[in-house]
FIDREN-190269 format. One record per residue (C-alpha): residue number from 1; x negated, y, z. Coordinates in nm, 4 decimals. Example, Ala and Ser with C-alpha at 12.3 -4.5 7.8 and 13.67 -1.06 7.14 Angstrom:
2
<site i="1" X="-1.2300" Y="-0.4500" Z="0.7800"/>
<site i="2" X="-1.3670" Y="-0.1060" Z="0.7140"/>
This chain:
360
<site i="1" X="13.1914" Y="6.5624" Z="5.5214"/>
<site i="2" X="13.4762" Y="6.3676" Z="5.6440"/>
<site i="3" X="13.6640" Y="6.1355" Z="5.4174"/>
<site i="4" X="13.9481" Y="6.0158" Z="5.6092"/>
<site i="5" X="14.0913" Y="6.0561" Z="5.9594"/>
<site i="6" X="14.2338" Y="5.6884" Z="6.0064"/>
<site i="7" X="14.2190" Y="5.3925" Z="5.8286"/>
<site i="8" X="14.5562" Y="5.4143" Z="5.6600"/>
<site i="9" X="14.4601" Y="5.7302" Z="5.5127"/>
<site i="10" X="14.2292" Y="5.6027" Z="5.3452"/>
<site i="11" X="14.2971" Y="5.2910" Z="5.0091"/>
<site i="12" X="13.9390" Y="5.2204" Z="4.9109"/>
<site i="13" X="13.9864" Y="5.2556" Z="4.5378"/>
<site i="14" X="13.6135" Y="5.3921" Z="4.5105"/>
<site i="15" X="13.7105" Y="5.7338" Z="4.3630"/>
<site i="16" X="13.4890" Y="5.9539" Z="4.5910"/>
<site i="17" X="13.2218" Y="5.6551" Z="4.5858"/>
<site i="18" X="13.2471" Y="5.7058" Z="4.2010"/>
<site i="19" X="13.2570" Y="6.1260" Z="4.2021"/>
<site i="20" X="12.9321" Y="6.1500" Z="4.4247"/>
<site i="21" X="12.6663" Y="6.2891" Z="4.2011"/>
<site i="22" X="12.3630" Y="6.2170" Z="4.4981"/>
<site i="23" X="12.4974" Y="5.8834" Z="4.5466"/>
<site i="24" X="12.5411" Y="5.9027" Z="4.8833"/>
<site i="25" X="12.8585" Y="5.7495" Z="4.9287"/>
<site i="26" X="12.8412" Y="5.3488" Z="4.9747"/>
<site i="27" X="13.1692" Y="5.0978" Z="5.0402"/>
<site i="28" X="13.1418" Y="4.8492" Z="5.3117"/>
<site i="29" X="13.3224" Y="4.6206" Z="5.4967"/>
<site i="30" X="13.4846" Y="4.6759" Z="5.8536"/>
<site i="31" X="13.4647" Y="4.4116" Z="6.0618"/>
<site i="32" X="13.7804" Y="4.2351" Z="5.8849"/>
<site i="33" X="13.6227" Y="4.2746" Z="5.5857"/>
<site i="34" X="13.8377" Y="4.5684" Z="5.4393"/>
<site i="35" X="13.6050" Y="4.8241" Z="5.2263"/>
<site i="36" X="13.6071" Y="5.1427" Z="5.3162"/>
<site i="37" X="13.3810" Y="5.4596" Z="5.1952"/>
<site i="38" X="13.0918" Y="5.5846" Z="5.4122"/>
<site i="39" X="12.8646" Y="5.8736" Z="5.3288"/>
<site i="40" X="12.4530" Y="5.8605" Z="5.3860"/>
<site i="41" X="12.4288" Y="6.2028" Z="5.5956"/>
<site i="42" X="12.0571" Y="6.2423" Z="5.4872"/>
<site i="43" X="12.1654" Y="6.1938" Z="5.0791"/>
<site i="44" X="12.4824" Y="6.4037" Z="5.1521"/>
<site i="45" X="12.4858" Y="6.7882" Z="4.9877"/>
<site i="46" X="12.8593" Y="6.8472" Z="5.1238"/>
<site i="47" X="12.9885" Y="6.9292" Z="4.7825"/>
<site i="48" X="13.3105" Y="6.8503" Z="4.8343"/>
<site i="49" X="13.3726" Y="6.6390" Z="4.5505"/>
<site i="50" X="13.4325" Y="6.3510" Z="4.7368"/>
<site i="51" X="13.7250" Y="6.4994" Z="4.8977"/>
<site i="52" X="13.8458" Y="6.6558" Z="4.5718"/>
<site i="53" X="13.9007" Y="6.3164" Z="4.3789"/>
<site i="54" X="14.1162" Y="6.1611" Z="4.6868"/>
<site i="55" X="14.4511" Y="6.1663" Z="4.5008"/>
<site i="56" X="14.5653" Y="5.9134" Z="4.8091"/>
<site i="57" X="14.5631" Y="6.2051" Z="4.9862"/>
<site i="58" X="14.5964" Y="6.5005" Z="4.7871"/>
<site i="59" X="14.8547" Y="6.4564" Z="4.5217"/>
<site i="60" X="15.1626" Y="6.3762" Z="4.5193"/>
<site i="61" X="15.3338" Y="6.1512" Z="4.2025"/>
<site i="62" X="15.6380" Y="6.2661" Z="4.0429"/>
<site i="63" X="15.6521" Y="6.0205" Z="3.7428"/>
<site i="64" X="15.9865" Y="5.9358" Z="3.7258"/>
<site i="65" X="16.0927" Y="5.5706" Z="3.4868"/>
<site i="66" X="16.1406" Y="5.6741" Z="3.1521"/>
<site i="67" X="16.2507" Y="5.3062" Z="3.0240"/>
<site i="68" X="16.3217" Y="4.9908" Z="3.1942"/>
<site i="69" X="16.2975" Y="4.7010" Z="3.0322"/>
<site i="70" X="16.3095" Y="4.2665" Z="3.0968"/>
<site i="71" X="15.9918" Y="4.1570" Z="2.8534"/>
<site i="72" X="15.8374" Y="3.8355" Z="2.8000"/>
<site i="73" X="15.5681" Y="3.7535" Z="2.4599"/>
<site i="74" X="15.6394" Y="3.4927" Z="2.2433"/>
<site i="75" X="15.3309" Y="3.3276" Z="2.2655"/>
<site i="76" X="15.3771" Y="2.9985" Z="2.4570"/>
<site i="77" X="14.9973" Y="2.9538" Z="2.5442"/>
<site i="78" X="14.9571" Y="3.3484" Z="2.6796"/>
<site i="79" X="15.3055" Y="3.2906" Z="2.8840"/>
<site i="80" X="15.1933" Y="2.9891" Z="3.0608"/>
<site i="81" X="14.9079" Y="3.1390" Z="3.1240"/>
<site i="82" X="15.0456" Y="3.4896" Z="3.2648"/>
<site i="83" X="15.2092" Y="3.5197" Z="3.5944"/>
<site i="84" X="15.5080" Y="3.6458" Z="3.4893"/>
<site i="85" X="15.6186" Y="3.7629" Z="3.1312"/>
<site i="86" X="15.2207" Y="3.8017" Z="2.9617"/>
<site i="87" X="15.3044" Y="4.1859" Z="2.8637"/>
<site i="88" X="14.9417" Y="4.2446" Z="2.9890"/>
<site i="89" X="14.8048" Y="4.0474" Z="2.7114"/>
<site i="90" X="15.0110" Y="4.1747" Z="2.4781"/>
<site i="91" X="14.9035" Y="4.5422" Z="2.6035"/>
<site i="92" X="14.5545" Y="4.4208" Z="2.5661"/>
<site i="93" X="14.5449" Y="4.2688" Z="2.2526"/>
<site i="94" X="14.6922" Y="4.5941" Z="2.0689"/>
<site i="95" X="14.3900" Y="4.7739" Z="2.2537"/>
<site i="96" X="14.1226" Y="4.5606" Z="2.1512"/>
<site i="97" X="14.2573" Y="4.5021" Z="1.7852"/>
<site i="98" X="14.2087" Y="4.8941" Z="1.7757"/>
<site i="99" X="13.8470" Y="4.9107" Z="1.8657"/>
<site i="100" X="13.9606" Y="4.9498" Z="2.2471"/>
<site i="101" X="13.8506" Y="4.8190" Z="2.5816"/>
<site i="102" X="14.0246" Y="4.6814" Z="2.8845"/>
<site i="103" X="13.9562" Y="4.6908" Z="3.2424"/>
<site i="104" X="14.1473" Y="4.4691" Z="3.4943"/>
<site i="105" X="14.0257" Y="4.2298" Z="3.7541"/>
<site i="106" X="13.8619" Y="3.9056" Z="3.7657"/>
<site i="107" X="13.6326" Y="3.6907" Z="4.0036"/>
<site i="108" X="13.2668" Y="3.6909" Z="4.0185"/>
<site i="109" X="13.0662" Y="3.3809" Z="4.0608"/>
<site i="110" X="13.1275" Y="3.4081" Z="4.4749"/>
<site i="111" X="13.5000" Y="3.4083" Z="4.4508"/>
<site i="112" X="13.4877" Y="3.8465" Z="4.4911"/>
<site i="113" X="13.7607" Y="3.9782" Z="4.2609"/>
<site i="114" X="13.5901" Y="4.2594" Z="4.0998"/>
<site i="115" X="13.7179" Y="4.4883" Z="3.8170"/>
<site i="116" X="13.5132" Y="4.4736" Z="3.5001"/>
<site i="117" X="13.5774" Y="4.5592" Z="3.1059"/>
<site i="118" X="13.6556" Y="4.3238" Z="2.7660"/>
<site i="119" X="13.5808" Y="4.3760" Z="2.4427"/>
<site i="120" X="13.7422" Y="4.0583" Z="2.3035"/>
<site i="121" X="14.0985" Y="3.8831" Z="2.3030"/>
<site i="122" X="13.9353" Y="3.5672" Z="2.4738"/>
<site i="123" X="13.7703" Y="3.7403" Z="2.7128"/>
<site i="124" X="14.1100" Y="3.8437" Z="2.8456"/>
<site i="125" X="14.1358" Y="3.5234" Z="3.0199"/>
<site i="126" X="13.9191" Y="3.6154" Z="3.2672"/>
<site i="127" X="14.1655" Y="3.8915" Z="3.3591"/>
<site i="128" X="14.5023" Y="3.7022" Z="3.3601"/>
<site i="129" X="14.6895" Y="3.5916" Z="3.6251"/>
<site i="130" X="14.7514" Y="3.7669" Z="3.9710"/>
<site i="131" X="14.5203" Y="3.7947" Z="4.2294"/>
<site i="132" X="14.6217" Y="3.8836" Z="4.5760"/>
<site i="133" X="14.3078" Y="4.0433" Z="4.6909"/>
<site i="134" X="14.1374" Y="4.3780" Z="4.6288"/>
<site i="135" X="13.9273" Y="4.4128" Z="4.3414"/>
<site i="136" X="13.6270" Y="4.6317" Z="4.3945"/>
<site i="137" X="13.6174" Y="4.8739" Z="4.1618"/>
<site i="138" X="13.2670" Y="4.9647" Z="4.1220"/>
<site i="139" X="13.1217" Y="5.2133" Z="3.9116"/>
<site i="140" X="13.3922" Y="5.1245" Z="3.6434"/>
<site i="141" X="13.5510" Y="5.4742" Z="3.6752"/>
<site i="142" X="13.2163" Y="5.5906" Z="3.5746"/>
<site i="143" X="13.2347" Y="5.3499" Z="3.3249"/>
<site i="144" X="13.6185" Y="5.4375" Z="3.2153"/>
<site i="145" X="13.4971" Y="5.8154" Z="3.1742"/>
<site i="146" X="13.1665" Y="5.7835" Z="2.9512"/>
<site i="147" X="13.4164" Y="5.5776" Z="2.6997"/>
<site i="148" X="13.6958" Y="5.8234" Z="2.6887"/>
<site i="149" X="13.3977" Y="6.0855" Z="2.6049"/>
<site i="150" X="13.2881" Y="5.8845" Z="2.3528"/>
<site i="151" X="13.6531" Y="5.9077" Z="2.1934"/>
<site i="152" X="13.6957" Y="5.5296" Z="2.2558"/>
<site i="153" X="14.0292" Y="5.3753" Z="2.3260"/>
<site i="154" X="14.0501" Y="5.2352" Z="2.7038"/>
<site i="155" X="14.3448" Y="5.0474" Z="2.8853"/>
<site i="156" X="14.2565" Y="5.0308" Z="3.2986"/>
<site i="157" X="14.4954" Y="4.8373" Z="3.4981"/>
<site i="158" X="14.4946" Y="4.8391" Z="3.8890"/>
<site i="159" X="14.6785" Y="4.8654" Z="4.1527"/>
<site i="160" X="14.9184" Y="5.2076" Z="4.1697"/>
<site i="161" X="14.6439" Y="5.3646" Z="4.4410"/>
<site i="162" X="14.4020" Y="5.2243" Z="4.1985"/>
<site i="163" X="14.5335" Y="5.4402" Z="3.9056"/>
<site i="164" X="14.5916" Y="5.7410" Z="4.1148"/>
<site i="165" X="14.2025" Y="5.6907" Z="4.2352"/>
<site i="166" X="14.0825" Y="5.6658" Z="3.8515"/>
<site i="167" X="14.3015" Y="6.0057" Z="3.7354"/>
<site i="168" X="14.2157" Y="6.1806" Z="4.0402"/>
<site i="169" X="13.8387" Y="6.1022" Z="3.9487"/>
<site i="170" X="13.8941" Y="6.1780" Z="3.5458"/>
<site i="171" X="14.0678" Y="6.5073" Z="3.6629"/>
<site i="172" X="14.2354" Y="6.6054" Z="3.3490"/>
<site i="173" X="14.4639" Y="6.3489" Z="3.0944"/>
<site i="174" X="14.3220" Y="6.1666" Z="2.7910"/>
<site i="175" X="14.5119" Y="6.0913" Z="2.5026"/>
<site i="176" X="14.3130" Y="5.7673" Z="2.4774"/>
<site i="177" X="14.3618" Y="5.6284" Z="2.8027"/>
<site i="178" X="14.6669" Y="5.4143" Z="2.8516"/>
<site i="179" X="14.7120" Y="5.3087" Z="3.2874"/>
<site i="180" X="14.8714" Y="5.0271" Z="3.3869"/>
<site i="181" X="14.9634" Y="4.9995" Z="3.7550"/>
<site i="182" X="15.1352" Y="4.6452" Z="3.9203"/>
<site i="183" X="15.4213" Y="4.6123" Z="4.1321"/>
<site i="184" X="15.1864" Y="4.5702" Z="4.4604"/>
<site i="185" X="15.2918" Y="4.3950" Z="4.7880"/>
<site i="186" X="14.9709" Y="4.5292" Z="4.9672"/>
<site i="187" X="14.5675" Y="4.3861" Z="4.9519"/>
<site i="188" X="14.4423" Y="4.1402" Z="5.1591"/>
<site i="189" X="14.0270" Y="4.1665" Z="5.1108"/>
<site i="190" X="13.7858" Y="3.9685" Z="4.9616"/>
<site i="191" X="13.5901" Y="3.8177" Z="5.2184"/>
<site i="192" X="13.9249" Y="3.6267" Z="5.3884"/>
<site i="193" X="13.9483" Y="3.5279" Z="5.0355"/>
<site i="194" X="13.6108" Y="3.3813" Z="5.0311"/>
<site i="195" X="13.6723" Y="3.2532" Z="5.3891"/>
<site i="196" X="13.9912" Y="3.0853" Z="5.2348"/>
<site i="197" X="13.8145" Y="2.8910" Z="4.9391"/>
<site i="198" X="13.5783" Y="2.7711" Z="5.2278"/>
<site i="199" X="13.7921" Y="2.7348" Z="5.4390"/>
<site i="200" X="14.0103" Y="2.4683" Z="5.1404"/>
<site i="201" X="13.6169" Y="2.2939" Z="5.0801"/>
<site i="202" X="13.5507" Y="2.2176" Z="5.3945"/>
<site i="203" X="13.8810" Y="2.0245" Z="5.4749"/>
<site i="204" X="13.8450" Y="1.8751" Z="5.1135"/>
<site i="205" X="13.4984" Y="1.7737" Z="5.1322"/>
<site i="206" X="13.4198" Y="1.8899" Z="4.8252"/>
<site i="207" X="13.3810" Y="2.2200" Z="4.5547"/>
<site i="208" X="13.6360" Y="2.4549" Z="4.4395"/>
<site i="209" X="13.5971" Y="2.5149" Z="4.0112"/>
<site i="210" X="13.8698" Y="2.7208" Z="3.9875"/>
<site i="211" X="14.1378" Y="2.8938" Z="4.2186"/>
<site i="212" X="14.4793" Y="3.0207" Z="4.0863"/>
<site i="213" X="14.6987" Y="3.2415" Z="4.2912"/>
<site i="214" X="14.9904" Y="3.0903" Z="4.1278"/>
<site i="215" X="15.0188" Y="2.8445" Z="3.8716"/>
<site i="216" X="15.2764" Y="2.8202" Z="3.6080"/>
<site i="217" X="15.2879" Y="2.4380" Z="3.5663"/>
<site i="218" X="15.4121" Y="2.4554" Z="3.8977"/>
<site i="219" X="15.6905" Y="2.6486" Z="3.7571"/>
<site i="220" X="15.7370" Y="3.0750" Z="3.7526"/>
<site i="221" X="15.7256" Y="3.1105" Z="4.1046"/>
<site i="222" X="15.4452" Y="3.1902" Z="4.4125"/>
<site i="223" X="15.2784" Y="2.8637" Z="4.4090"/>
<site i="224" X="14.9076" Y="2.7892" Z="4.3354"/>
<site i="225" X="14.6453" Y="2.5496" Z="4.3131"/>
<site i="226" X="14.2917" Y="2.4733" Z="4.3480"/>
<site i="227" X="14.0690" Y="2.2461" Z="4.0601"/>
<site i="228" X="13.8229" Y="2.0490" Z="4.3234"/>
<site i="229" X="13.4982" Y="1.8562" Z="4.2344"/>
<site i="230" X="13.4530" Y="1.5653" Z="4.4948"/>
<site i="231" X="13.1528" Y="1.3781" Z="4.3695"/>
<site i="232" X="13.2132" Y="1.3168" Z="4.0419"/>
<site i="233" X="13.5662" Y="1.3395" Z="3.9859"/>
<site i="234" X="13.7895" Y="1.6741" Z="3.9800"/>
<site i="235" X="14.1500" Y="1.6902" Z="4.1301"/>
<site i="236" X="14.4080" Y="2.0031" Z="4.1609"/>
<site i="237" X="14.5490" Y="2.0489" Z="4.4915"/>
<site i="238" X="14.8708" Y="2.1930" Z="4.4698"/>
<site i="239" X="14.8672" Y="2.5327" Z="4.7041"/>
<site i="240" X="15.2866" Y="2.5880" Z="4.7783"/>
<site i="241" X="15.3633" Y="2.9062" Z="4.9343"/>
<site i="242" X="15.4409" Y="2.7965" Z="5.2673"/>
<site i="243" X="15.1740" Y="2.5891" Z="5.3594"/>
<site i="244" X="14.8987" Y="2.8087" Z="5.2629"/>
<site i="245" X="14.7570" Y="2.9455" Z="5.5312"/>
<site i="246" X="14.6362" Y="3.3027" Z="5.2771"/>
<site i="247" X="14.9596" Y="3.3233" Z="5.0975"/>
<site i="248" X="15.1837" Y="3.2332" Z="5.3997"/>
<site i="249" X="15.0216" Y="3.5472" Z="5.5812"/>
<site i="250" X="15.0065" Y="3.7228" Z="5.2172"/>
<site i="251" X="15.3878" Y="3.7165" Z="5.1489"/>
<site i="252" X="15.4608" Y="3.7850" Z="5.5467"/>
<site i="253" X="15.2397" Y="4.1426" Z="5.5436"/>
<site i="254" X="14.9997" Y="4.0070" Z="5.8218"/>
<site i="255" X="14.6399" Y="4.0985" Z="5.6249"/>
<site i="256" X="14.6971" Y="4.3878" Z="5.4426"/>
<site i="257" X="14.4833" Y="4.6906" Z="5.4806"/>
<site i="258" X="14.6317" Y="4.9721" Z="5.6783"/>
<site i="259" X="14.7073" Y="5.1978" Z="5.4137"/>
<site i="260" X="14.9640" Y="4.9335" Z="5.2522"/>
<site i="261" X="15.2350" Y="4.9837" Z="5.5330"/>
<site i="262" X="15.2412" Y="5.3938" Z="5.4097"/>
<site i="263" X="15.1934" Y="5.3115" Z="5.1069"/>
<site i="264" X="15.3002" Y="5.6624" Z="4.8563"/>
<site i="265" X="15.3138" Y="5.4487" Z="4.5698"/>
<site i="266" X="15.6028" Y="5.1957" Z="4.6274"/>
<site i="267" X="15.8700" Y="5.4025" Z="4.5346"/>
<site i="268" X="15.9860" Y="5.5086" Z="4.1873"/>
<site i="269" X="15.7099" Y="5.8201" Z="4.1090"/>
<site i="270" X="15.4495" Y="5.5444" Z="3.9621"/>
<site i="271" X="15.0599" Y="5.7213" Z="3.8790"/>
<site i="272" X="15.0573" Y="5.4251" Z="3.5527"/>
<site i="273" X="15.1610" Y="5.5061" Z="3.2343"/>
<site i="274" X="15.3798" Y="5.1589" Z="3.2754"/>
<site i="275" X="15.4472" Y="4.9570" Z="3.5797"/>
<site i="276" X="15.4343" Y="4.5459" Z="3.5355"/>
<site i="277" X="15.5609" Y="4.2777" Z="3.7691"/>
<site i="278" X="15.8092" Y="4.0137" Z="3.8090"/>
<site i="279" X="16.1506" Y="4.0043" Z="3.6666"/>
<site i="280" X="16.2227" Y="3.8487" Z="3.9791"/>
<site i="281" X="16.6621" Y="3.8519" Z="4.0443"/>
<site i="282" X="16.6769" Y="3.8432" Z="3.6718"/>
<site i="283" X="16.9481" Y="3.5487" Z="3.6758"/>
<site i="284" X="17.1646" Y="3.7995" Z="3.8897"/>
<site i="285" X="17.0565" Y="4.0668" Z="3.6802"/>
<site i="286" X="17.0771" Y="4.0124" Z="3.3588"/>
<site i="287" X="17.2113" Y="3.6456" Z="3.3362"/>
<site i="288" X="17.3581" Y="3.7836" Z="2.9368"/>
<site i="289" X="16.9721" Y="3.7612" Z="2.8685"/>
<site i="290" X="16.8653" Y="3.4110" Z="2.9453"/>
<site i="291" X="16.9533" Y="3.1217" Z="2.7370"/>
<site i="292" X="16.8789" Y="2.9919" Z="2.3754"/>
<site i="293" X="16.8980" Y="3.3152" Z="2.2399"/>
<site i="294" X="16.7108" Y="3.5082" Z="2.5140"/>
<site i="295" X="16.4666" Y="3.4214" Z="2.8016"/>
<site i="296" X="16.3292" Y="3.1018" Z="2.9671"/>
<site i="297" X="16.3509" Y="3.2520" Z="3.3089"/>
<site i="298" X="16.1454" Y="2.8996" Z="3.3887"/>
<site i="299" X="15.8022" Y="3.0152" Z="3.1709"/>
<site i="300" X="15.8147" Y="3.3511" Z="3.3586"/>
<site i="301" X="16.0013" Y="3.7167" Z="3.2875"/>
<site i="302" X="15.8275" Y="4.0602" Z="3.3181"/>
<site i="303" X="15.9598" Y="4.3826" Z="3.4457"/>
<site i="304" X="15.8192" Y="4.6783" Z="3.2295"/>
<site i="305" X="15.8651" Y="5.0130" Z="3.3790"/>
<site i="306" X="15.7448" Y="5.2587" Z="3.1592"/>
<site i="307" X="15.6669" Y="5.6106" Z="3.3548"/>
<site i="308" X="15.5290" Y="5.8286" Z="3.0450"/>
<site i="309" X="15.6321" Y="5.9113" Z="2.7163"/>
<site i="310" X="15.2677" Y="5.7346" Z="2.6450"/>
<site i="311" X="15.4161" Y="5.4248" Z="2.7983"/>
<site i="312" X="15.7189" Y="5.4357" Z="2.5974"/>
<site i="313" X="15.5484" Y="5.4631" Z="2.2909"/>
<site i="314" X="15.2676" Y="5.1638" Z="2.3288"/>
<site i="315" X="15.6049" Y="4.9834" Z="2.3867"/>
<site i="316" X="15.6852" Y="5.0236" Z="2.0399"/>
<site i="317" X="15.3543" Y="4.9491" Z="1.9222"/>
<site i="318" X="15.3376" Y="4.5875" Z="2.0747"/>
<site i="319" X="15.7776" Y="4.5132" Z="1.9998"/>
<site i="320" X="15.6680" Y="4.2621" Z="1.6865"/>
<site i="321" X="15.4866" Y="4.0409" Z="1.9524"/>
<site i="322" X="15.7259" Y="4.0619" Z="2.2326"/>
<site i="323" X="16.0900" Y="3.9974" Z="2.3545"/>
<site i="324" X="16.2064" Y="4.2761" Z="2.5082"/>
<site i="325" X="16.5537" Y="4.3865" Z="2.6285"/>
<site i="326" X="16.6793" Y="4.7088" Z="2.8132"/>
<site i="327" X="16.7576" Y="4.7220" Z="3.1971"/>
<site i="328" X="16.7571" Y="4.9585" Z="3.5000"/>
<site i="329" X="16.5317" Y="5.0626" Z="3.7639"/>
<site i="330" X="16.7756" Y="4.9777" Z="4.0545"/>
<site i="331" X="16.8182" Y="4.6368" Z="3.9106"/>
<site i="332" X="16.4790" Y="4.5576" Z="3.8991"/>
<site i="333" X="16.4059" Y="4.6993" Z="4.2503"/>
<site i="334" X="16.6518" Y="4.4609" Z="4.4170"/>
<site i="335" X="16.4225" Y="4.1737" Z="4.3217"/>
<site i="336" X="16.1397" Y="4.3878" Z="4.4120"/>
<site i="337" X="16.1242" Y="4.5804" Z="4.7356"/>
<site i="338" X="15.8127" Y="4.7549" Z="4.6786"/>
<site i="339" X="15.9186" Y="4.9243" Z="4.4019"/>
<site i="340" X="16.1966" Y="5.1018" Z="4.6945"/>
<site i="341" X="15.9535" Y="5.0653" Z="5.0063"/>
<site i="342" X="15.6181" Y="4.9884" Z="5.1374"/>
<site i="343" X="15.5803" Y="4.6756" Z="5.3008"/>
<site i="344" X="15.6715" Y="4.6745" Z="5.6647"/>
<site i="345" X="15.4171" Y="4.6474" Z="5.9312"/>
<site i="346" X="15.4019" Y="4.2839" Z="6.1176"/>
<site i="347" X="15.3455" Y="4.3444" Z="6.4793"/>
<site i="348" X="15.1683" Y="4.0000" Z="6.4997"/>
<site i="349" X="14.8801" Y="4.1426" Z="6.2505"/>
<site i="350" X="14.6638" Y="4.2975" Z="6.5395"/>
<site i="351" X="14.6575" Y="3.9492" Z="6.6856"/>
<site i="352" X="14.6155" Y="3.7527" Z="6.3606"/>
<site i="353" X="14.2964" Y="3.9921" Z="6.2761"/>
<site i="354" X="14.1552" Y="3.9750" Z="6.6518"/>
<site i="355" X="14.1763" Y="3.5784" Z="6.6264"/>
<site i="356" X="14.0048" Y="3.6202" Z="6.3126"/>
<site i="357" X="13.6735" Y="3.8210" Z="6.4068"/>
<site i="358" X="13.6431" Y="3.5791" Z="6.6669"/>
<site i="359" X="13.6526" Y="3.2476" Z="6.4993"/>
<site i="360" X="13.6306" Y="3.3412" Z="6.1296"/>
């Protein structure tokens, strides 16, 4: 069996890892540290499954928005503690209140971001917030499927390949699955990430508690920060945008994996039964919308793109918790270029990642 060609045909979301029934399918690192899938010849049967569940590959999206809307929740404690708008909570919460669980992505103990499932509203907070790495994972597709059998209510969110990975696996719709897919600039991988956090200890001299991608007291924006322990007193360093070594090469395309620059999904035909990300433009926008009576484009605005009639209607479901107001695809996409193209390939990436294997 052969899984992939070249690298960028292939965007580790674990679905043939998840669809092997010997097991024989394991995902490592390369020597960047970006995961990829590679099959145990001796445990392999060549049952083609593997090859079956690659939707990266093998099916094309044609999804096309149903509604567009500019969203935020009126909770002030979930909203300053959201990236953007906290629709995801409010997504959540209606899950879990019915007897549902969530999946999304949080980090482990050793600073991996790794997808896992909630049962309860304040477990959602491991699950907030963005995280510009990708999450393994795992066996939660497994885990996704043995739920919807057991007629339970499940909410997965991901990343659009993510999504696609998790149908393609399922193989046939559930009524009682609701997918929710991110506006995605590309993945950077977990073990820069670690190498990162070290990185930030080292020239600290001290511990990292807790790392935020971006940070909301900061203001709605890309900045983050970093809660240190030096002896026995705790600090946050601030982490702005342009003098963070991760982000600055984050936001400029330098460490994403291959598959990001030819990248299906950043386009309009979205896998998720409603795309999320930043209302970012919204000023420009929708300027009618912000004020006393409307947003506070300062705590944060979402963009909800709902692709499914399924998406539509959870809309409804969640309205008495939310503020929500129509708007367009091609208004939301000018703020947002992935949601018109992938993210272009930076010819100074081969370098960057060369200079990395050699000194870490």
């Amino acid at each position: 069996m052969i899984l992939f060609e070249n690298k960028k045909d292939c965007c580790g979301c674990g679905a043939c890892y998840n669809a092997c029934p010997k097991n024989a399918i394991s995902m490592q690192e390369d020597d960047c540290g970006y995961i990829y899938p590679v099959i145990d010849s001796e445990l392999c049967v060549e049952c083609g499954k593997c090859s079956q569940v690659c939707a990266f590959q093998n099916h094309t999206e044609t999804n096309t928005p149903q509604k567009v809307y500019a969203a935020a929740v009126k909770d002030n404690d979930v909203i300053m503690n959201s990236s953007s708008g906290g629709i995801f909570t409010a997504l959540a919460d209606y899950v879990i209140e019915n007897g549902g669980i969530v999946f999304g992505a949080a980090f482990d103990s050793d600073w991996n971001v790794k997808h896992i499932a909630v049962k309860s509203k304040e477990q959602l907070r491991y699950l907030r917030g963005s995280k510009y790495t990708q999450s393994s994972t795992g066996t939660s597709f497994r885990q996704v499927r043995e739920l919807l059998n057991a007629g339970k209510l499940v909410l997965y969110s991901g990343t659009p390949c993510q999504i696609a990975g998790l149908k393609g696996f399922l193989g046939k719709e559930y009524d009682s699955l609701l997918t929710v897919d991110l506006v995605c600039h590309g993945v950077p991988n977990n073990r820069m990430l670690r190498d990162y956090i070290k990185f930030l200890e080292q020239k600290e001299n001290g511990k990292v508690l807790k790392y935020l991608f971006r940070d909301k007291s900061m203001g709605w924006g890309i900045n983050g920060s970093a809660l240190i322990a030096k002896g026995d007193k705790q600090y946050k360093k601030k982490l702005w945008q342009s003098s963070s070594a991760y982000m600055y090469y984050f936001l400029n395309a330098q460490i994403y994996r291959e598959n990001c620059y030819s990248c299906k999904y950043a386009c309009s035909h979205r896998p998720a039964d409603i795309t999320l990300g930043d209302y970012w433009g919204i000023e420009k926008a929708h300027k009618e919308y912000l004020g006393k009576n409307g947003f506070d484009e300062t705590r944060g605005v979402s963009a909800i793109i709902a692709n499914s009639v399924k998406g539509v209607e959870i809309l409804r479901k969640i309205e008495k918790n939310i503020v929500i107001k129509c708007s367009e695809y091609a208004l939301v996409a000018q703020g947002n270029a992935q949601l018109r193209e992938p993210a272009k390939y930076n010819s100074q990436r081969d370098e960057l990642l060369q200079l990395y294997k050699k000194y870490d």
